[in-house]
N, C-alpha and C positions, 0 to 999 in steps of 0.2 A: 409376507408381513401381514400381520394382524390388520384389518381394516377398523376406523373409529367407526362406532355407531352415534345413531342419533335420537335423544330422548326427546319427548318434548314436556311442556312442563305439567300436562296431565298423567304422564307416565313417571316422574319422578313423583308425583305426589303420589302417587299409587303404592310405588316404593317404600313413600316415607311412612303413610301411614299402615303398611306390613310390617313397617319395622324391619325390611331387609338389610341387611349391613350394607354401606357403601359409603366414599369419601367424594363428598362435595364438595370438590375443590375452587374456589374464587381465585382469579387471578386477576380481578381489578386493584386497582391500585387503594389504598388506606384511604383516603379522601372519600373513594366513589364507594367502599363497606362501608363506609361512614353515616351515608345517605339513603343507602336503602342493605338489605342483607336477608338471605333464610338462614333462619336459625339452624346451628350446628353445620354450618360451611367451615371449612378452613381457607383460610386467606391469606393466598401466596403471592404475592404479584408477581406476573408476567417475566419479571426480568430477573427475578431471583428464583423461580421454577433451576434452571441448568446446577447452580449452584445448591438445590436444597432438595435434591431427586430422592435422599435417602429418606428423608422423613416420606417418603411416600412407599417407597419399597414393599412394605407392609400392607397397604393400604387396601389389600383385594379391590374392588373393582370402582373405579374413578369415574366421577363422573365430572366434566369441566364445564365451568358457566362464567360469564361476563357479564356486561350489558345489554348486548343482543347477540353473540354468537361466535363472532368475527376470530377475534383474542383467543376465545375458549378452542376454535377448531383449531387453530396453527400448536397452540400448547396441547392440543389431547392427537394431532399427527405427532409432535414432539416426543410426546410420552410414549407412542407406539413403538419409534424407531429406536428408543432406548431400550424397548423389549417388553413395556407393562403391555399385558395382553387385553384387560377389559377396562376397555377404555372409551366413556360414552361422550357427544358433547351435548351440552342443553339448549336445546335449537330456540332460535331468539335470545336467549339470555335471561336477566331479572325482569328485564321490559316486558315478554313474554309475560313471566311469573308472576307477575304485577297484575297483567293486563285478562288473564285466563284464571289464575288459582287468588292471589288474595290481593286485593284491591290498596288493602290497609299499604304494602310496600310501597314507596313513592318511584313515580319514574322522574328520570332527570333528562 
C-alpha cells in the first residue's frame, strides 16, 4: 500500500506558487471553511468524503488539510486504501497555514 506523505505548509506554498496541479482537498465541515479557508481548496467534509470518492478520481495528486491535521490524516489513510496513490496530508492544518504562510487567515 501506498504510504501518505506529509507536506507542511511551506511546501504546499511552494507548490502553489509553481503552479503545480494538485487538489486541496478540505474536509472540515462548512461552518469551520466559513471562518477561515485557502483559496482554491475543495471542500468536502469528512463524512461525505466515502460517498463522493468519484469527484476525486481525477484529481491527480491530493493533498488533505483540516484544522490542524488530525481529520486530514485518517481521510488521506482513507484515500490510500481505496487505491489513490498520491496522497499528501498538511501537517498542522490551516492553524499551521495561518500561523507559517499568511497571517491574514484566522485561527479558531
Amino acid at each position: 500500500m501506498t504510504a501518505v506523505t506529509q507536506i507542511g505548509p511551506a511546501g504546499l506554498k511552494a507548490k502553489m506558487d509553481a503552479h503545480q496541479p494538485c487538489c486541496l482537498l478540505d474536509v472540515r465541515e462548512p461552518w469551520e471553511v466559513a471562518i477561515a479557508a485557502i483559496p482554491g481548496s475543495l471542500g468536502i467534509p469528512m463524512a461525505e468524503i466515502p460517498a463522493r470518492l468519484g469527484e476525486l478520481r481525477e484529481a491527480g495528486e491530493i493533498i488533505v488539510m483540516c484544522r490542524s491535521g488530525g481529520r486530514s490524516q485518517r481521510i488521506a489513510d482513507f484515500l490510500v486504501a481505496q487505491g489513490f496513490d498520491r496522497v499528501s496530508n498538511l501537517q498542522g492544518g490551516i492553524t499551521a497555514w495561518s500561523r507559517e504562510i499568511d497571517p491574514n487567515v484566522p485561527e479558531y
